[in-house]
ChimeraX commands (.cxc) that place a marker at each C-alpha (Angstrom):
marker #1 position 20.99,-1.36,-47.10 radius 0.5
marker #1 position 21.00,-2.78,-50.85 radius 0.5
marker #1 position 24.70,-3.66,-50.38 radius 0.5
marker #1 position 24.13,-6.04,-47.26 radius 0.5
marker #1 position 21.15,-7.58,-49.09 radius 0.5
marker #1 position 23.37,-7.76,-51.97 radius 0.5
marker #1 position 26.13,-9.44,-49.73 radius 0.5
marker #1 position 23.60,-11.50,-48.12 radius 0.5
marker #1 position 22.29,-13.04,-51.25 radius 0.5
marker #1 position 26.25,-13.91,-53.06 radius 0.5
marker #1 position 27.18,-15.37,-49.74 radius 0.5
marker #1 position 23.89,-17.50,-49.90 radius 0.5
marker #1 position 24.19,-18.52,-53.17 radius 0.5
marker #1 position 27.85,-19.15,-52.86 radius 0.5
marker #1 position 27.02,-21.69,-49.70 radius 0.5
marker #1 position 24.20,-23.19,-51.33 radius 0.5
marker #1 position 26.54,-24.32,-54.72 radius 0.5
marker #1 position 29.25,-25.12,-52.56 radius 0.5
marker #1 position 27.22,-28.27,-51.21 radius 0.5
marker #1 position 27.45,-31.56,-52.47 radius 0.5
marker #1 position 24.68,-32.70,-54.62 radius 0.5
marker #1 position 23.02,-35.58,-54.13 radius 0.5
marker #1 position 23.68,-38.31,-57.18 radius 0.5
marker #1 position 20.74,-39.40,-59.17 radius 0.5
marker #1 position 21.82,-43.05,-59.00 radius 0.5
marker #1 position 21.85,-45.40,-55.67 radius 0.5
marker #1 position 25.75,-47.19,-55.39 radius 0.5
marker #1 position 25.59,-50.78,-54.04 radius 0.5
marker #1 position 29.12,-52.38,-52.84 radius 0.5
marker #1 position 29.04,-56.47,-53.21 radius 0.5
marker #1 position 31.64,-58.30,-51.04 radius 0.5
marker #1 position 32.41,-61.71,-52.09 radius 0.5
marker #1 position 33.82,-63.88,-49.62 radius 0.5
marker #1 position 36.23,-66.27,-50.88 radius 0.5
marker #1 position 38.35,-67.15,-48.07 radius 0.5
marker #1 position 37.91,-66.88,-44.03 radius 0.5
marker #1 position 41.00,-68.34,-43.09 radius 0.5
marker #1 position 42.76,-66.40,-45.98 radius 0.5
marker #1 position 40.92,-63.15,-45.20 radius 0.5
marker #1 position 40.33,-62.91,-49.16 radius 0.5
marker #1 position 37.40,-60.56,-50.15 radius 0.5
marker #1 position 36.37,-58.77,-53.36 radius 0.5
marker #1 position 34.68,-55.65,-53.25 radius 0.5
marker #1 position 32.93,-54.26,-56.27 radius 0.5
marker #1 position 31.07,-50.60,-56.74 radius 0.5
marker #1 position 27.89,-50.57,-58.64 radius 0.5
marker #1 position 24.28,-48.87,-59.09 radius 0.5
marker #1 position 21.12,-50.23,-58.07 radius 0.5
marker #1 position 19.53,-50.60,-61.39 radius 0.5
marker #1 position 16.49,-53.18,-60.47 radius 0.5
marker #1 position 13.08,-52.56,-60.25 radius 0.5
marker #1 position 12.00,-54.67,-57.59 radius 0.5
marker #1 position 14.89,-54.51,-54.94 radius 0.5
marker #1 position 14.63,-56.59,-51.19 radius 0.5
marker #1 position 16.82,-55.17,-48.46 radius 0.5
marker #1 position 17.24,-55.50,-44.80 radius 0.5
marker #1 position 18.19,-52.43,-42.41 radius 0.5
marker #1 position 20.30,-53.88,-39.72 radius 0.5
marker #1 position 21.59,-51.50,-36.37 radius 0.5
marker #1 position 25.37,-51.04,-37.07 radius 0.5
marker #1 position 27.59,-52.02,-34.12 radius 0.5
marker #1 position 27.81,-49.35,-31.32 radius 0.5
marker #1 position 26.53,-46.37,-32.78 radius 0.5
marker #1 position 23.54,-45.15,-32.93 radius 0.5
marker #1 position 22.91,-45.80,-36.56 radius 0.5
marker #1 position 21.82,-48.42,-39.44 radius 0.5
marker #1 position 23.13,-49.81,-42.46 radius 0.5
marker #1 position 21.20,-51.49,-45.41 radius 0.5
marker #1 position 22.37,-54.61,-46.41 radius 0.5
marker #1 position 21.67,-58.19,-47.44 radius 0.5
marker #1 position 22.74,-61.76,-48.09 radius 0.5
marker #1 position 22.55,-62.54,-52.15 radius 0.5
marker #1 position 20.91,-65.82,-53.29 radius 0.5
marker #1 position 23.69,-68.58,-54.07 radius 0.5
marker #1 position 22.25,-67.73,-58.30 radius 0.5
marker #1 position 24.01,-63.75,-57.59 radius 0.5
marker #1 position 27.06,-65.40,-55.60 radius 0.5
marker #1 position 30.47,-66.23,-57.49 radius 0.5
marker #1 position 31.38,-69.67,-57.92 radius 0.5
marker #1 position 34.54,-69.06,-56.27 radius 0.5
marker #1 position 32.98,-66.84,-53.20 radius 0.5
marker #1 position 31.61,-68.50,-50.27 radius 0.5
marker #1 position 28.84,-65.95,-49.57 radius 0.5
marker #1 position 28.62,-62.79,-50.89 radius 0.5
marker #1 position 26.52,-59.22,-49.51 radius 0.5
marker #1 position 25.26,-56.43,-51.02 radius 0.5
marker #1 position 25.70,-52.79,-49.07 radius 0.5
marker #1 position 24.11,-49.66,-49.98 radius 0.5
marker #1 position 27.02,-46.99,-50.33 radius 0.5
marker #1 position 27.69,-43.53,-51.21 radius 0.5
marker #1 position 29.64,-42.53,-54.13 radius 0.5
marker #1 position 32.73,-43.24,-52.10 radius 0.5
marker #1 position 32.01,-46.73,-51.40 radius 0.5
marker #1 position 31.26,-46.19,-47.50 radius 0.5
marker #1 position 28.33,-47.62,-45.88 radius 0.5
marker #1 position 24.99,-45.42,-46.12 radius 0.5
marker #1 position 24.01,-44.31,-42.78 radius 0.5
marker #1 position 20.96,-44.32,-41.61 radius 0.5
marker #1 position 19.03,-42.67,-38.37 radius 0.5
marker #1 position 16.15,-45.36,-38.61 radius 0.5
marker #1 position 13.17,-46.67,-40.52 radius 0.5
marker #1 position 11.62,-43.41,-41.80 radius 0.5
marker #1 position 15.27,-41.59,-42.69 radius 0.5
marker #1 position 15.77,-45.41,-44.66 radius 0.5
marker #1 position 12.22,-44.89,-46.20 radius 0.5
marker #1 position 12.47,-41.37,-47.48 radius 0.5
marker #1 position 16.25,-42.36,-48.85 radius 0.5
marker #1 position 14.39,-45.01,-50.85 radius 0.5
marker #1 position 11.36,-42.34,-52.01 radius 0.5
marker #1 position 14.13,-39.70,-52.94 radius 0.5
marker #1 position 15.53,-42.46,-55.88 radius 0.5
marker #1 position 11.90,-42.80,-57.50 radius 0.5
marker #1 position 11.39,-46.59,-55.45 radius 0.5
marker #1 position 8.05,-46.90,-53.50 radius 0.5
marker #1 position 7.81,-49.14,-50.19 radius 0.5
marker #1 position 5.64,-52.41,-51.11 radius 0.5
marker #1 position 6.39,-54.39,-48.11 radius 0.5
marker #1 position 7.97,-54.19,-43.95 radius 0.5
marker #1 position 8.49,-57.37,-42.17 radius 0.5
marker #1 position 9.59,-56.92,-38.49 radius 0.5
marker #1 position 12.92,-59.41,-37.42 radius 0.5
marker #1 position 14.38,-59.66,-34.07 radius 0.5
marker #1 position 17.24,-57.79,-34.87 radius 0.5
marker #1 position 16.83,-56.24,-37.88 radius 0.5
marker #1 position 13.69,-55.11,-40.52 radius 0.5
marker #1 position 13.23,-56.26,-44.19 radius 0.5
marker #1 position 12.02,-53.89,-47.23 radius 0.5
marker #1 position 10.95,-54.94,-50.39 radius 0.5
marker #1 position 11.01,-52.07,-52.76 radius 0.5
marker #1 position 9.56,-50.99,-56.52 radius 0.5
marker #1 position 10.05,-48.11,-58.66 radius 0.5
marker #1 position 6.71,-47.82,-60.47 radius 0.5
marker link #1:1,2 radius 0.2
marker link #1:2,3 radius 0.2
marker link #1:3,4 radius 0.2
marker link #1:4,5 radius 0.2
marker link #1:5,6 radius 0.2
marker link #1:6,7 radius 0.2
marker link #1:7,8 radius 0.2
marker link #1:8,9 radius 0.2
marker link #1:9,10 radius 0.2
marker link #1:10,11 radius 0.2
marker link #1:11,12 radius 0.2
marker link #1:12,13 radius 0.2
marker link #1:13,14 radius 0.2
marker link #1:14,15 radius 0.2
marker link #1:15,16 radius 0.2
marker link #1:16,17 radius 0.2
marker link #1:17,18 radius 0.2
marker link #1:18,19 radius 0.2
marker link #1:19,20 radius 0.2
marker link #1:20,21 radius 0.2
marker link #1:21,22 radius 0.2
marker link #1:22,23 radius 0.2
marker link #1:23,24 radius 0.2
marker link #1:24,25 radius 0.2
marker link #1:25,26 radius 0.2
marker link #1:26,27 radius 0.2
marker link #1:27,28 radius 0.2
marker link #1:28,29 radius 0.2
marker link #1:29,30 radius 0.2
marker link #1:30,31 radius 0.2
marker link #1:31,32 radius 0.2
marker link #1:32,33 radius 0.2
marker link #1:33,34 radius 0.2
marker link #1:34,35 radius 0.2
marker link #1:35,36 radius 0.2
marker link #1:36,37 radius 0.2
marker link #1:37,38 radius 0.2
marker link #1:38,39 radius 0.2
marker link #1:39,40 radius 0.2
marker link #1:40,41 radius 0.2
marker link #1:41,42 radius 0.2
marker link #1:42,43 radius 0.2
marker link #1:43,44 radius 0.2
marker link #1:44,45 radius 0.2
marker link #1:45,46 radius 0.2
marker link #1:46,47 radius 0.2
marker link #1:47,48 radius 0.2
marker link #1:48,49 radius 0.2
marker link #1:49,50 radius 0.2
marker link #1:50,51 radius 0.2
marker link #1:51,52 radius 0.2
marker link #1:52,53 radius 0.2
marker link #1:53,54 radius 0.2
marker link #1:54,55 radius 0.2
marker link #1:55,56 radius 0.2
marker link #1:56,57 radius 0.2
marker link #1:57,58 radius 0.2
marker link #1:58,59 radius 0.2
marker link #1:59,60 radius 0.2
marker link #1:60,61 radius 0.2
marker link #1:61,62 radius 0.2
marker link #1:62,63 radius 0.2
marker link #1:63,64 radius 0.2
marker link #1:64,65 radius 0.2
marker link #1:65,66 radius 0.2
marker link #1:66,67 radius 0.2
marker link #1:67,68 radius 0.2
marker link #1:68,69 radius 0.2
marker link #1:69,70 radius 0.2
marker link #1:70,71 radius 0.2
marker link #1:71,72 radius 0.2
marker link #1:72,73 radius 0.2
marker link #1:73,74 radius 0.2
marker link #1:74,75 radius 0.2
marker link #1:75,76 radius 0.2
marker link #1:76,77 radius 0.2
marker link #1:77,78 radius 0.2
marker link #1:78,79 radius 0.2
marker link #1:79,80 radius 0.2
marker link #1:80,81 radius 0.2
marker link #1:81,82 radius 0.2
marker link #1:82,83 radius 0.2
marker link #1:83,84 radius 0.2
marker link #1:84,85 radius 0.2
marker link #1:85,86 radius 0.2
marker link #1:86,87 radius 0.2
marker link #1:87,88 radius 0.2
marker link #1:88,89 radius 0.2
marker link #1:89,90 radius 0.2
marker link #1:90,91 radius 0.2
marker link #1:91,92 radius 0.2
marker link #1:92,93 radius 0.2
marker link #1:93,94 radius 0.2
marker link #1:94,95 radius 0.2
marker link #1:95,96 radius 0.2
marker link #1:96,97 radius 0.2
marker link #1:97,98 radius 0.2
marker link #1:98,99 radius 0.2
marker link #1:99,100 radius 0.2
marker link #1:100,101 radius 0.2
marker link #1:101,102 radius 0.2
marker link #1:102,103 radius 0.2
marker link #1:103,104 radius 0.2
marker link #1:104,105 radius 0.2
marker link #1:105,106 radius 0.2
marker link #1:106,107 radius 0.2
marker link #1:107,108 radius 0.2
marker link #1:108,109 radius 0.2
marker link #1:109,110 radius 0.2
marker link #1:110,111 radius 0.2
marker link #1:111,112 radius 0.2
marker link #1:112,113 radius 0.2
marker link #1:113,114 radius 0.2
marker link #1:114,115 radius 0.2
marker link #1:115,116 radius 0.2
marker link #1:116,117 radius 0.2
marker link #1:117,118 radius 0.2
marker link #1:118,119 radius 0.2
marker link #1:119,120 radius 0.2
marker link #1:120,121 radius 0.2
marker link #1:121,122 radius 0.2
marker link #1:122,123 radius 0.2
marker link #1:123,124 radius 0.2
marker link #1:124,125 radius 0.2
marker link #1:125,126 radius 0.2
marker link #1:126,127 radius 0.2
marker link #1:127,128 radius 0.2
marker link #1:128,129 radius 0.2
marker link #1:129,130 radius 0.2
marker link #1:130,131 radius 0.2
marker link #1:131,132 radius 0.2
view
């Protein structure tokens, strides 16, 4: 009996470290658009580092999920880049998926930022975050 507990246990432990951990830090990707005709894009990784952070979750084509994006002011734009958008991303650089407002929400809570406002769209929601 105390070797299957035994067994039990390592094989829990060993699944349990085996996981990916989550990272402490949220990654942002910003796409500057310099060209349409071209096709000419610039992708950059970074971490959300502000305090105060506004967002919009937006349903992602066919599927039955959502992505957090939005449009930066013309001041956080390039001067070369035509309009440029800010993504929430894993570590990887692939869109952050999301099952819907609340699994958004709680992604937000579980990085230390606090909802302060919701504003319903047509198509889409807007967040305005803080980390107190």
């Amino acid at each position: 009996m105390k070797k299957i507990i035994l067994a039990f246990v390592l094989s829990t432990l060993m699944f349990c470290s085996s996981k990916k951990s989550k990272p402490s830090v949220i990654f942002t990707k910003t796409i500057d658009v310099i060209s349409l005709k071209d096709q000419k894009f610039e992708e950059k990784i970074d971490t959300l580092n502000e305090a105060n952070f506004k967002i919009s979750l937006h349903p992602h084509d066919k599927e039955n999920h959502y992505i957090a994006r939005k449009e930066l002011d013309k001041k956080e734009t390039p001067k070369n880049a035509i309009v440029s958008y800010l993504y929430l991303v894993d570590e990887d650089g692939n869109d952050q998926k999301f099952k819907g407002n609340s699994d958004f929400i709680d992604f937000m809570k579980a990085y230390g930022y606090e909802l302060k406002e919701q504003k319903s769209r047509v198509y889409y929601m807007d967040y305005t975050f803080y980390k107190p």
